[in-house]
N, CA, C and O atoms as a Tripos MOL2 file, in Angstrom:
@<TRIPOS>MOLECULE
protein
  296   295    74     0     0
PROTEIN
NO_CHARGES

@<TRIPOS>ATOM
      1 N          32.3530   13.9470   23.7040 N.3       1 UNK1
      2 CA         32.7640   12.5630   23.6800 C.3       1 UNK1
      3 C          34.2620   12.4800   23.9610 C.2       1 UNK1
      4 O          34.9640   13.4900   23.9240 O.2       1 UNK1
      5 N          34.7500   11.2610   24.2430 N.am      2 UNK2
      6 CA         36.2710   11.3010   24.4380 C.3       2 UNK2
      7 C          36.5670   10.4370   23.1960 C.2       2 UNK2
      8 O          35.8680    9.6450   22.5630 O.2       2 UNK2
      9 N          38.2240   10.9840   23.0220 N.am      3 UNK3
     10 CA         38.7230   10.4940   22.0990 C.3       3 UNK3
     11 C          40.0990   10.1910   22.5010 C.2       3 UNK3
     12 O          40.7490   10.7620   23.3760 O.2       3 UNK3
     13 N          40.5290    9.0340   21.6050 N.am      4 UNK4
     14 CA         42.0210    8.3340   21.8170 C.3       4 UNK4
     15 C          42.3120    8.2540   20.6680 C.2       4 UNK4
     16 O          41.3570    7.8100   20.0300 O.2       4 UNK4
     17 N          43.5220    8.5480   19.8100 N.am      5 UNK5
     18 CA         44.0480    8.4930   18.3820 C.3       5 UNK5
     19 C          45.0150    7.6360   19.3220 C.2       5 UNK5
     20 O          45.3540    7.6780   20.5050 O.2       5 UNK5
     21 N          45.3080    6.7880   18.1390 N.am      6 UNK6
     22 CA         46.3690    5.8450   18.5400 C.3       6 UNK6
     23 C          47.0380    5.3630   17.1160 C.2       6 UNK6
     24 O          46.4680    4.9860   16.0920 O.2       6 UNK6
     25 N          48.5100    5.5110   17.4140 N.am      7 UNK7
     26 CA         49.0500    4.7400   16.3940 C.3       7 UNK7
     27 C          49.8480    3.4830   16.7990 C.2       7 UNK7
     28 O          50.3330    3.6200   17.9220 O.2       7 UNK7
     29 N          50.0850    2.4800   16.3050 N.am      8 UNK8
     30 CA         50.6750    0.9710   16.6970 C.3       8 UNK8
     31 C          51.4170    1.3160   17.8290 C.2       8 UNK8
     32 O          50.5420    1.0860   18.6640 O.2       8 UNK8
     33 N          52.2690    1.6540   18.4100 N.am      9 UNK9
     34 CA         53.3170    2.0680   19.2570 C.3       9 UNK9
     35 C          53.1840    3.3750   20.3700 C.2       9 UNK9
     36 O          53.7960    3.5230   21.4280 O.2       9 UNK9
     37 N          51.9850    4.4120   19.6290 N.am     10 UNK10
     38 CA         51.6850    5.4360   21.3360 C.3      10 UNK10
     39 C          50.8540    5.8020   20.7180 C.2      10 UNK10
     40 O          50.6530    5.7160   19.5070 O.2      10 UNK10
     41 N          50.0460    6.4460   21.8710 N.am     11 UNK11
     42 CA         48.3330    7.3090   21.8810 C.3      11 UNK11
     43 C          49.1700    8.9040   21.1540 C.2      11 UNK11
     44 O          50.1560    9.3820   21.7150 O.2      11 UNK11
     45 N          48.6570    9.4440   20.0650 N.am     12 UNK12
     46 CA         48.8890   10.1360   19.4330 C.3      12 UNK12
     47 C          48.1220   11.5400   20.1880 C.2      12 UNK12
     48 O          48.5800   12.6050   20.6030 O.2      12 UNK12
     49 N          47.1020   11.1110   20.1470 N.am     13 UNK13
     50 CA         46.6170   12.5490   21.3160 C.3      13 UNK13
     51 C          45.1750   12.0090   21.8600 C.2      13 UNK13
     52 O          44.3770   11.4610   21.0990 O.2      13 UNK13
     53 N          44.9530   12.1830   23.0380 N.am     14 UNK14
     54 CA         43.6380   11.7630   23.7540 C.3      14 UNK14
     55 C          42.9530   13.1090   24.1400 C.2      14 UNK14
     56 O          43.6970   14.0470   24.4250 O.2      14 UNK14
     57 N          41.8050   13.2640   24.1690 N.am     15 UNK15
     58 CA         40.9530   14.4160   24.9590 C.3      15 UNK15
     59 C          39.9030   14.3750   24.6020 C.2      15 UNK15
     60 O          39.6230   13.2610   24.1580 O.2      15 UNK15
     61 N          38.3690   15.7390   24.5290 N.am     16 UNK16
     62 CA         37.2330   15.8440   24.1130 C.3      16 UNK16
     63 C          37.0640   16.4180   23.4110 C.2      16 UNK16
     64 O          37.7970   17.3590   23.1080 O.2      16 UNK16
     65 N          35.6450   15.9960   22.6350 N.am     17 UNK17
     66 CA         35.4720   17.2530   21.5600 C.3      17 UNK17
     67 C          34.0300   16.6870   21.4410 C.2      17 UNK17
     68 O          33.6200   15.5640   21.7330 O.2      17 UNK17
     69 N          33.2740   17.9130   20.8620 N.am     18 UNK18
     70 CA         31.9660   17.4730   20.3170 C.3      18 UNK18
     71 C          31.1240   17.4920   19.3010 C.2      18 UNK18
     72 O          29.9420   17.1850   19.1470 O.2      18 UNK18
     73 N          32.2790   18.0680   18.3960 N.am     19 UNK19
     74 CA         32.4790   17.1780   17.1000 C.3      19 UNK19
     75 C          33.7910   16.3320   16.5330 C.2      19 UNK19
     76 O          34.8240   16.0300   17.1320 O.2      19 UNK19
     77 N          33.5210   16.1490   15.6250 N.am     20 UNK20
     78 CA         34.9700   15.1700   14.7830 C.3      20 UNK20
     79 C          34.1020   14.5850   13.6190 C.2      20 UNK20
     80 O          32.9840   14.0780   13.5270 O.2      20 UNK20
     81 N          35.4850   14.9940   12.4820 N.am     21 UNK21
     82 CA         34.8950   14.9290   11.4080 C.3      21 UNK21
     83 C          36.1850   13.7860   10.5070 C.2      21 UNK21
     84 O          37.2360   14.3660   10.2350 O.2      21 UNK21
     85 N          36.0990   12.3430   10.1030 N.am     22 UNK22
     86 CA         36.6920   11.9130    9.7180 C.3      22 UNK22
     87 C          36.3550   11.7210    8.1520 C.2      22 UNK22
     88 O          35.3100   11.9650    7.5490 O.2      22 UNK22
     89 N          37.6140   11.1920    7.6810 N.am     23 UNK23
     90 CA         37.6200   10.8330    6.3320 C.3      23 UNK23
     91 C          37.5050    9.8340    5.8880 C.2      23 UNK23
     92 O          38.4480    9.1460    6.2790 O.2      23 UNK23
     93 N          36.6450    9.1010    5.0320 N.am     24 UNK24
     94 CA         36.4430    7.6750    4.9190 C.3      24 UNK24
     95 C          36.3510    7.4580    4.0830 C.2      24 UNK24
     96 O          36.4120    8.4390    3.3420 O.2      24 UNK24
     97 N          36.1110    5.9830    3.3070 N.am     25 UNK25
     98 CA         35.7500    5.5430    2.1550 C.3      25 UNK25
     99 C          34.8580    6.1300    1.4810 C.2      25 UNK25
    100 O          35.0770    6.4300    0.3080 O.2      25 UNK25
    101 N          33.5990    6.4260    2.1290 N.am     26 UNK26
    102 CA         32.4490    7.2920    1.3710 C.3      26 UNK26
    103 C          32.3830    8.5400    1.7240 C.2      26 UNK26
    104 O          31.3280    9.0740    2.0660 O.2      26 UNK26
    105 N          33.3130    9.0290    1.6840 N.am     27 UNK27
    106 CA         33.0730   10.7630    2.2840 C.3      27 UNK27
    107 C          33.5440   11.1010    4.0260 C.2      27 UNK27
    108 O          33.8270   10.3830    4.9860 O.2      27 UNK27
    109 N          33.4660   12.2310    3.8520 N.am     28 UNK28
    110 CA         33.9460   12.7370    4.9730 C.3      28 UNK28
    111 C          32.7640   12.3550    6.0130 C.2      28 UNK28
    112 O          31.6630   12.2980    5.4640 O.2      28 UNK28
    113 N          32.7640   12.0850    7.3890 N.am     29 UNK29
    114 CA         31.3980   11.6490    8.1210 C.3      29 UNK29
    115 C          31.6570   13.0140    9.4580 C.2      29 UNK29
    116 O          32.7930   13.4410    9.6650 O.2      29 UNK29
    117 N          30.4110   13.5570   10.2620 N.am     30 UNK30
    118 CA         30.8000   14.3720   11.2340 C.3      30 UNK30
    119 C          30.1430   13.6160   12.1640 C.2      30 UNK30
    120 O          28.9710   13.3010   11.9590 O.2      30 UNK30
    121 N          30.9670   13.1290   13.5890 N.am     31 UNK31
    122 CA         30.5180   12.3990   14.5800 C.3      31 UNK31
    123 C          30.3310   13.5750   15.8640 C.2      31 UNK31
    124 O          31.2140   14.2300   16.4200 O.2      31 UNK31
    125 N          28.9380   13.5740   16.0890 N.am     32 UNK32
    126 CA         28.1160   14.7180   17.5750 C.3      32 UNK32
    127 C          28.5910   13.5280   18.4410 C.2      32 UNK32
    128 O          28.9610   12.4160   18.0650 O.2      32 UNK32
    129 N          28.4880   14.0410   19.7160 N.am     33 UNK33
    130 CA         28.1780   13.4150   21.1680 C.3      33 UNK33
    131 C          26.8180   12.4430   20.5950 C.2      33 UNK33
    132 O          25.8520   12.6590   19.8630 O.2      33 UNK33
    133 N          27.4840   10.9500   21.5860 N.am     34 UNK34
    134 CA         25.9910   10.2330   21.4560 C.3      34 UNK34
    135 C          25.5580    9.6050   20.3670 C.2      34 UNK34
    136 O          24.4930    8.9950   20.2630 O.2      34 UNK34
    137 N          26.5540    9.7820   19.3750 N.am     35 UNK35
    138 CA         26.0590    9.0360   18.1830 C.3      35 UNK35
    139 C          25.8590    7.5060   18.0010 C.2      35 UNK35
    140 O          25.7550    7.1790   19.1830 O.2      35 UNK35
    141 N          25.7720    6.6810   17.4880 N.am     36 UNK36
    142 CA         25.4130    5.3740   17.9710 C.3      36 UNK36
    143 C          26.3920    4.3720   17.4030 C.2      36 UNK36
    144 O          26.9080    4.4260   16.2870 O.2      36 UNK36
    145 N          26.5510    3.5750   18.2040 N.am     37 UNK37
    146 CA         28.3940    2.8040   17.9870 C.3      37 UNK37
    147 C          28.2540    2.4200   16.2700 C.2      37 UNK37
    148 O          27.3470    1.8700   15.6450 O.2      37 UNK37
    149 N          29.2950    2.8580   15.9310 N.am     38 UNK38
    150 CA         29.9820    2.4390   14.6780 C.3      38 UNK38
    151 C          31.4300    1.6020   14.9360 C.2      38 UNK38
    152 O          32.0760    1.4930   15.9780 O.2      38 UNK38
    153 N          31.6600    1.1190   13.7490 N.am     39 UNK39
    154 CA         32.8730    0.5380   13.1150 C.3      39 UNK39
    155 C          33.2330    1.3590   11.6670 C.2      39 UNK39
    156 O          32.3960    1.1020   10.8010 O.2      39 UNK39
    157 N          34.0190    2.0430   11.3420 N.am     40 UNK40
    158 CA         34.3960    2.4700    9.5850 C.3      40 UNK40
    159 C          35.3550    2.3560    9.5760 C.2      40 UNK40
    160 O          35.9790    2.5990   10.6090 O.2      40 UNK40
    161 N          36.0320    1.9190    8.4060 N.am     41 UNK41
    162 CA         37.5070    2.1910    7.6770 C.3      41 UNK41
    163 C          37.6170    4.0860    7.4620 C.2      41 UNK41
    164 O          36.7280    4.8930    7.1890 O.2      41 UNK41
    165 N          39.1620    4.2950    7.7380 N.am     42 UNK42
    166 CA         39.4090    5.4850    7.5130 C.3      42 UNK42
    167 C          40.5260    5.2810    6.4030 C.2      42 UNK42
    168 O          41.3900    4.4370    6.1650 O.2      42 UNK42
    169 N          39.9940    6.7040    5.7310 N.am     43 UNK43
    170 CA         40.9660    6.6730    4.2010 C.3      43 UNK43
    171 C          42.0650    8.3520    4.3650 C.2      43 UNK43
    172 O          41.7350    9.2260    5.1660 O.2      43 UNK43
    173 N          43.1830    8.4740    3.5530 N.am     44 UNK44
    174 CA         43.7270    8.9790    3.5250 C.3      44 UNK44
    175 C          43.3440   10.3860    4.0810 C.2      44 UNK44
    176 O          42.2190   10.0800    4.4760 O.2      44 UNK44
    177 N          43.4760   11.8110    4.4230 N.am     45 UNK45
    178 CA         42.9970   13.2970    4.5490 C.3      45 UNK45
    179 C          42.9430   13.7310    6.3270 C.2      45 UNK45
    180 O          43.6050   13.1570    7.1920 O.2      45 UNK45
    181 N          42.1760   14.6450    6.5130 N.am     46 UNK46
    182 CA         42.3350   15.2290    8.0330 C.3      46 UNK46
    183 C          41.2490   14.8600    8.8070 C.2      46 UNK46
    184 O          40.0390   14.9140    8.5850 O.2      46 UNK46
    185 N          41.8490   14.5030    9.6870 N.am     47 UNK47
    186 CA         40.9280   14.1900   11.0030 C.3      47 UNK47
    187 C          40.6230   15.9840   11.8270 C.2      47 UNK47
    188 O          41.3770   16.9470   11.9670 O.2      47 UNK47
    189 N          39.4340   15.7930   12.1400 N.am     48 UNK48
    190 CA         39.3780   17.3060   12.6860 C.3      48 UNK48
    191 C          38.1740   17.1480   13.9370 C.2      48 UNK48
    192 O          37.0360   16.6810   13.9560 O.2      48 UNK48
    193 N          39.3560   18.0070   15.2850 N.am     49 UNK49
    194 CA         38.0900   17.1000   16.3830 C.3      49 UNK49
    195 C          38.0590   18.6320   17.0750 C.2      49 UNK49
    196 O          38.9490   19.0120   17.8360 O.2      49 UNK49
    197 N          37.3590   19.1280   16.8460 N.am     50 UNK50
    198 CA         37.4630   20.7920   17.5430 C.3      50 UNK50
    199 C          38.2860   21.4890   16.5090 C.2      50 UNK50
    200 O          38.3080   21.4400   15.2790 O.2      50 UNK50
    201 N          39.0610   22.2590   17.5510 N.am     51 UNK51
    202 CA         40.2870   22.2500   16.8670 C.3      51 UNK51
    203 C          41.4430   21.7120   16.4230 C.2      51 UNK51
    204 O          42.3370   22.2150   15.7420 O.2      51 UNK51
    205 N          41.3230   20.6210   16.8910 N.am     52 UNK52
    206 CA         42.8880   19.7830   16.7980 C.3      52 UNK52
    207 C          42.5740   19.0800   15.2360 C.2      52 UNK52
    208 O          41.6120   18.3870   14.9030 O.2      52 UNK52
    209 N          43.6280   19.4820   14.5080 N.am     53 UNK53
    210 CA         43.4510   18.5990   13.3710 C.3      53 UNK53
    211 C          44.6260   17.7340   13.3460 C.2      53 UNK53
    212 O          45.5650   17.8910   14.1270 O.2      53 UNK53
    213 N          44.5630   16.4090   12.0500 N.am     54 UNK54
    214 CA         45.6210   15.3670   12.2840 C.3      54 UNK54
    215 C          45.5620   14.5260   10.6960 C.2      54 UNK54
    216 O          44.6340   13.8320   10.2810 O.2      54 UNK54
    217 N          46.6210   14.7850   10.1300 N.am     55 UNK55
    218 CA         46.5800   14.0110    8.5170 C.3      55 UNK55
    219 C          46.7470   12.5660    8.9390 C.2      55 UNK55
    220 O          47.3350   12.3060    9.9890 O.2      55 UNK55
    221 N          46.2730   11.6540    8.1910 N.am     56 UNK56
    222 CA         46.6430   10.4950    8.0510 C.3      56 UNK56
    223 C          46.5200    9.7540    6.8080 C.2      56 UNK56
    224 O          45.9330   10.2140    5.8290 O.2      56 UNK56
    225 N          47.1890    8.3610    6.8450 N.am     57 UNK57
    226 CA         47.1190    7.5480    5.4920 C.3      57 UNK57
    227 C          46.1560    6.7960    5.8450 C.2      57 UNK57
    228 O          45.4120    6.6490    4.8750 O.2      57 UNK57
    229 N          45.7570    6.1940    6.8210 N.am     58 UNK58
    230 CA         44.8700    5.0620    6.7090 C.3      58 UNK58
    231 C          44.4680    4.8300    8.3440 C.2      58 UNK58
    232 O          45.1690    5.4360    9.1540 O.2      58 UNK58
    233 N          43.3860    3.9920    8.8540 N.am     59 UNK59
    234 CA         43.1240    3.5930    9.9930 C.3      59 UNK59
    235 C          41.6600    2.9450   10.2100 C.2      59 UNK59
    236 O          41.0060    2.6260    9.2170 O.2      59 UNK59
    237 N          41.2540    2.7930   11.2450 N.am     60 UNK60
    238 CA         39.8690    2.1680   11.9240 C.3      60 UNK60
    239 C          39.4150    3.1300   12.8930 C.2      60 UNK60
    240 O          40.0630    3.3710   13.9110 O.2      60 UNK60
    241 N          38.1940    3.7520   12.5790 N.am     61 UNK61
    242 CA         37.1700    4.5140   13.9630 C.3      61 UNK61
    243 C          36.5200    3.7960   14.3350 C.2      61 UNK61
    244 O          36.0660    3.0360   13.4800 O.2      61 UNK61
    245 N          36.1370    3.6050   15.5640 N.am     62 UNK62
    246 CA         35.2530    2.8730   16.5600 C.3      62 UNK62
    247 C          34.6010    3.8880   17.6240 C.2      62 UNK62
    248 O          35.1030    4.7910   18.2940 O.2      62 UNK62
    249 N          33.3020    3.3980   17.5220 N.am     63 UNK63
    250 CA         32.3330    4.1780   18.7160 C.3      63 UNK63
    251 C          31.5990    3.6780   19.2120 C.2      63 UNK63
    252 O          30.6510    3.3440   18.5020 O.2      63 UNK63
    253 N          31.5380    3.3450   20.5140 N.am     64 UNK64
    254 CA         30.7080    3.1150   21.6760 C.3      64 UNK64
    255 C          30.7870    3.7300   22.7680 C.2      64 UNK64
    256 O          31.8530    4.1150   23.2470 O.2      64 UNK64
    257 N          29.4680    3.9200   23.3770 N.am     65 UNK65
    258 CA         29.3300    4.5770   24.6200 C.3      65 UNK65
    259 C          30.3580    5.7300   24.9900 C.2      65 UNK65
    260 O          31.2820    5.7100   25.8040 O.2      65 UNK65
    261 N          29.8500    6.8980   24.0140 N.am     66 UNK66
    262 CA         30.3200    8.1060   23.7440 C.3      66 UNK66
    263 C          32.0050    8.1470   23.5840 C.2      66 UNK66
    264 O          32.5250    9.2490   23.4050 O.2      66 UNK66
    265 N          32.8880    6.8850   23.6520 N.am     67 UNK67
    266 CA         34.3570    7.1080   23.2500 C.3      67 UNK67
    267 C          34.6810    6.2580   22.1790 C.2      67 UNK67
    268 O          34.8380    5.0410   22.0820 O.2      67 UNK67
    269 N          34.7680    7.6440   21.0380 N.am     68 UNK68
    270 CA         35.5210    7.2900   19.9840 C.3      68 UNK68
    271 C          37.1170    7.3420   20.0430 C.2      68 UNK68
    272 O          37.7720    8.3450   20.3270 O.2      68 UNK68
    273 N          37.7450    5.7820   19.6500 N.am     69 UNK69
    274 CA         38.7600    5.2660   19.4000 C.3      69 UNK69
    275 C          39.0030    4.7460   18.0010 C.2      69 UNK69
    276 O          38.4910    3.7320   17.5250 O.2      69 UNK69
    277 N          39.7790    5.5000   17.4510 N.am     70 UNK70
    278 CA         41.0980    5.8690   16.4020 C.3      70 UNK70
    279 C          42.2480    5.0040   16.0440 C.2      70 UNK70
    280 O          43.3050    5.5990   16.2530 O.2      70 UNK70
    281 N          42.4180    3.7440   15.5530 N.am     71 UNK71
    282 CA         43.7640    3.4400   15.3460 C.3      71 UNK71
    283 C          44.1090    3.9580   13.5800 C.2      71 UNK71
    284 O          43.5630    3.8990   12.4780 O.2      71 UNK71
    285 N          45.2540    4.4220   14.1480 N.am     72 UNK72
    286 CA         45.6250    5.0830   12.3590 C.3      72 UNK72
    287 C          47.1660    5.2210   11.9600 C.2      72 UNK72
    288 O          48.0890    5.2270   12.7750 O.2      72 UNK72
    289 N          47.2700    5.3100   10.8250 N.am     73 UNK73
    290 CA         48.3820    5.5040   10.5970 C.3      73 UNK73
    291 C          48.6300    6.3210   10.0110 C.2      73 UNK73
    292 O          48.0540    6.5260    8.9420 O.2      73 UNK73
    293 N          50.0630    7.5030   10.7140 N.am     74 UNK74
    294 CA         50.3200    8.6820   10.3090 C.3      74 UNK74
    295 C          51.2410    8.8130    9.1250 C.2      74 UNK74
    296 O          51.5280    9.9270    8.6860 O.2      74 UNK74
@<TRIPOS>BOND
     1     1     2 1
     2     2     3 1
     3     3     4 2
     4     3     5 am
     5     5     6 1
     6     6     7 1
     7     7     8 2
     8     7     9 am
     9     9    10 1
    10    10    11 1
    11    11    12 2
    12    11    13 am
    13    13    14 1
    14    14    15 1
    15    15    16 2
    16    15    17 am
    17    17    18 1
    18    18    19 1
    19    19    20 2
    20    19    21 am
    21    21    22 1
    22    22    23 1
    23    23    24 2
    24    23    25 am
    25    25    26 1
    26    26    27 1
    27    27    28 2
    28    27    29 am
    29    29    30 1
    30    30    31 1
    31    31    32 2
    32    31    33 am
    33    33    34 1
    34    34    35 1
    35    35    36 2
    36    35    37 am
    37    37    38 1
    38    38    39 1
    39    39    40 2
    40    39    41 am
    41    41    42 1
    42    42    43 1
    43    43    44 2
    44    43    45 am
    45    45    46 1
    46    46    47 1
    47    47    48 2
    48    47    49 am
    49    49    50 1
    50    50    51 1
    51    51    52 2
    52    51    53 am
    53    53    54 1
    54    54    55 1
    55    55    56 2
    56    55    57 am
    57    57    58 1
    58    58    59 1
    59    59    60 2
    60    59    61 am
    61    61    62 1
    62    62    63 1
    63    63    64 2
    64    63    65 am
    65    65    66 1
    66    66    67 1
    67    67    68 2
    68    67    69 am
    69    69    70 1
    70    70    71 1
    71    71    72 2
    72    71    73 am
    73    73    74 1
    74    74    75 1
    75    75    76 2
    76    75    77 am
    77    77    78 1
    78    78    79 1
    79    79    80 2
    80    79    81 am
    81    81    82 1
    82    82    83 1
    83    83    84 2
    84    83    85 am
    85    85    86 1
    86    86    87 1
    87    87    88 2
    88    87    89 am
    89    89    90 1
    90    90    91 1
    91    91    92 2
    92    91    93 am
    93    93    94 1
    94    94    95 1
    95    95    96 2
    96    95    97 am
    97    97    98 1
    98    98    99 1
    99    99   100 2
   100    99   101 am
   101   101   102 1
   102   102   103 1
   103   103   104 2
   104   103   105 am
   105   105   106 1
   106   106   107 1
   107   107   108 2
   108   107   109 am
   109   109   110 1
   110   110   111 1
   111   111   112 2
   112   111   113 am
   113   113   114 1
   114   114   115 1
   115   115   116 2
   116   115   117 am
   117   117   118 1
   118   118   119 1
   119   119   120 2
   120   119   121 am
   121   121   122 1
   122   122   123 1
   123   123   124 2
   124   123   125 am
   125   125   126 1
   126   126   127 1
   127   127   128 2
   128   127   129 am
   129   129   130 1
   130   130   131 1
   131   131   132 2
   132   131   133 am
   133   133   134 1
   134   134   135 1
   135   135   136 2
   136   135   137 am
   137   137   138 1
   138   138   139 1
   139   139   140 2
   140   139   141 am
   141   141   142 1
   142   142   143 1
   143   143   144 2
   144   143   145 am
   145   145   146 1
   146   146   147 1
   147   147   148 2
   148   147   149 am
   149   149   150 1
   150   150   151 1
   151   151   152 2
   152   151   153 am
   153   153   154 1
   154   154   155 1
   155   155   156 2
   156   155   157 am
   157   157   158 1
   158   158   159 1
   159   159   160 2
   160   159   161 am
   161   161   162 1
   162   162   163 1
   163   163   164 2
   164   163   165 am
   165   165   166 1
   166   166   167 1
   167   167   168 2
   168   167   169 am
   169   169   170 1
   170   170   171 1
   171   171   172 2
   172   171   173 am
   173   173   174 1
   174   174   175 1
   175   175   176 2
   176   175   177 am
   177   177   178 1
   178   178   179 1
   179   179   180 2
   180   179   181 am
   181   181   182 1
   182   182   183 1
   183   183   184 2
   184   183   185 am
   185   185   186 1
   186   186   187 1
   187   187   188 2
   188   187   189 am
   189   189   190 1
   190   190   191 1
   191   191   192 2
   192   191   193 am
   193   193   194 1
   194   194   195 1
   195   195   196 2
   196   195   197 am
   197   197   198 1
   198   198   199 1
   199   199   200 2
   200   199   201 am
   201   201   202 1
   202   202   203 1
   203   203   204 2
   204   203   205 am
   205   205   206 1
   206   206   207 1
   207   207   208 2
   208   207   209 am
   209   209   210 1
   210   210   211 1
   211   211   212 2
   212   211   213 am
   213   213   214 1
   214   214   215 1
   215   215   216 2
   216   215   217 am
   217   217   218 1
   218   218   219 1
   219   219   220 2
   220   219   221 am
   221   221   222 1
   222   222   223 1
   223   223   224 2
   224   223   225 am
   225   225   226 1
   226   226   227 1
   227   227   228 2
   228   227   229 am
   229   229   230 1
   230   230   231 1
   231   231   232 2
   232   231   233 am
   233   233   234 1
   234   234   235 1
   235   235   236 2
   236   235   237 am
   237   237   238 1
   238   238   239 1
   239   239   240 2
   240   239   241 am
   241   241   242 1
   242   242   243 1
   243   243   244 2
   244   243   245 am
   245   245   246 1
   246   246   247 1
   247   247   248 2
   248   247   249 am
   249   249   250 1
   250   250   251 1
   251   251   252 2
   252   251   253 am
   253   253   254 1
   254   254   255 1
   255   255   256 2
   256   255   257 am
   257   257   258 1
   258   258   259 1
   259   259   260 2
   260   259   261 am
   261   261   262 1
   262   262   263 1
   263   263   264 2
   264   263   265 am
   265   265   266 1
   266   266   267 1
   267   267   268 2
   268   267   269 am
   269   269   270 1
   270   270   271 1
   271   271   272 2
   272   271   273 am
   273   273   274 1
   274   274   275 1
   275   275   276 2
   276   275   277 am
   277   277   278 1
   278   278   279 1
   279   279   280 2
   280   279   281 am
   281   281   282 1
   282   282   283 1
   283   283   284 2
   284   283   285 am
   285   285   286 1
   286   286   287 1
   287   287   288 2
   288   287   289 am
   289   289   290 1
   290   290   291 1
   291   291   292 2
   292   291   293 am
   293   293   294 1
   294   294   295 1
   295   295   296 2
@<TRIPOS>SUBSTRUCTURE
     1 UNK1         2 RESIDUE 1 A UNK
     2 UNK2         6 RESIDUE 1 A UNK
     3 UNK3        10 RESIDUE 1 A UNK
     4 UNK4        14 RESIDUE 1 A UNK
     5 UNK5        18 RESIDUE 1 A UNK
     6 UNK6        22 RESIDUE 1 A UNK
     7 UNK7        26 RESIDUE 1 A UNK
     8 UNK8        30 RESIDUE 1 A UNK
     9 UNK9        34 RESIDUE 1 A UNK
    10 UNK10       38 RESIDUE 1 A UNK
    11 UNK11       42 RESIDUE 1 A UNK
    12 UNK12       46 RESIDUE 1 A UNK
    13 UNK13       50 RESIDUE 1 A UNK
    14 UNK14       54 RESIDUE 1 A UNK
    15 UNK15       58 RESIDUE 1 A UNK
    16 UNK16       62 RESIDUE 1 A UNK
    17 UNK17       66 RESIDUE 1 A UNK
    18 UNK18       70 RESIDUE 1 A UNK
    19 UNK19       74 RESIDUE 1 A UNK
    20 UNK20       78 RESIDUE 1 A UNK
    21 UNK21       82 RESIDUE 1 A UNK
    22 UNK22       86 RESIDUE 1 A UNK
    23 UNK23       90 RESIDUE 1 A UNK
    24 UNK24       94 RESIDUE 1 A UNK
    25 UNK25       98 RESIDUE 1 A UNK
    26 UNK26      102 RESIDUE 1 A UNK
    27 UNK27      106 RESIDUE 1 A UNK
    28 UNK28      110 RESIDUE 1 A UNK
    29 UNK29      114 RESIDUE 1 A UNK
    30 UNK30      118 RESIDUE 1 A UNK
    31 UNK31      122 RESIDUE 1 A UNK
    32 UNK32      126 RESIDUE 1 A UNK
    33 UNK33      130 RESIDUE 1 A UNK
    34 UNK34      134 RESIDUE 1 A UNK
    35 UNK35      138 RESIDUE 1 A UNK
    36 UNK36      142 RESIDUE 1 A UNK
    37 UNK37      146 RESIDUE 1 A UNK
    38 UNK38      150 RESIDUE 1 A UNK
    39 UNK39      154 RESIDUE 1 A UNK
    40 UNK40      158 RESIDUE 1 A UNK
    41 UNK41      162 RESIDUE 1 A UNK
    42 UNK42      166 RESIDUE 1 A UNK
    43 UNK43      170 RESIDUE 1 A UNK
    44 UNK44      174 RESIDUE 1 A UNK
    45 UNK45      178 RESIDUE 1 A UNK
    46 UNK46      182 RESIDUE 1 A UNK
    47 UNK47      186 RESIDUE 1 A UNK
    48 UNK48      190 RESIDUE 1 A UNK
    49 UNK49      194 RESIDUE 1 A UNK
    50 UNK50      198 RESIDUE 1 A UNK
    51 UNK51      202 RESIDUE 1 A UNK
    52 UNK52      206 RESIDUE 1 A UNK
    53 UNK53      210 RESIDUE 1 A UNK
    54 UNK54      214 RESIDUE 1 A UNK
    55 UNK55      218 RESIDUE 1 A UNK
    56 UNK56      222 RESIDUE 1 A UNK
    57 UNK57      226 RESIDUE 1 A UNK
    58 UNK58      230 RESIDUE 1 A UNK
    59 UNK59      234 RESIDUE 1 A UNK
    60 UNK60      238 RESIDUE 1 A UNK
    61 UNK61      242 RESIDUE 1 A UNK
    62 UNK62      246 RESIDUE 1 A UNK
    63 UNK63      250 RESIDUE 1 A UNK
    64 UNK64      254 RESIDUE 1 A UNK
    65 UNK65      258 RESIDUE 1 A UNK
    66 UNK66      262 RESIDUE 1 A UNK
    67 UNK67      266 RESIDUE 1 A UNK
    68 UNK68      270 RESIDUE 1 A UNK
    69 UNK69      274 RESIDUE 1 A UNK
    70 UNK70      278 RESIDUE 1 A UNK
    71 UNK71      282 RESIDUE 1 A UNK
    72 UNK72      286 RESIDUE 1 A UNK
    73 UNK73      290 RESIDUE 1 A UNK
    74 UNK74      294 RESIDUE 1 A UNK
């Protein structure tokens, strides 16, 4: 899937991965390729998309049509 992290002011890092595992209100969630569009609040801990990991305080995941988009704050 593709991914865009974005914080208010620049794209924090864009590329693929085929997993990603965010942190949320109810637990950590792991998003495969293809999963089916969501909206969640993201809560404080690590974003982890392959290898690339990324702390944050807070943000919004969004998924449709295999690109998950990230606004967060670092």
């Amino acid at each position: 899937m593709q991914i865009s992290i974005l914080e208010p002011k620049k794209a924090v890092w864009e590329g693929r991965a085929k997993e990603v595992r965010l942190p949320t209100q109810d637990g950590e969630i792991c998003v495969l390729d293809f999963h089916q569009p969501f909206l969640v609040r993201l809560t404080k801990g690590i974003v982890r998309a392959d290898k690339q990991r990324l702390a944050i305080k807070d943000g919004l995941a969004f998924l449709q049509s295999n690109n998950l988009i990230l606004f967060v704050e670092i």
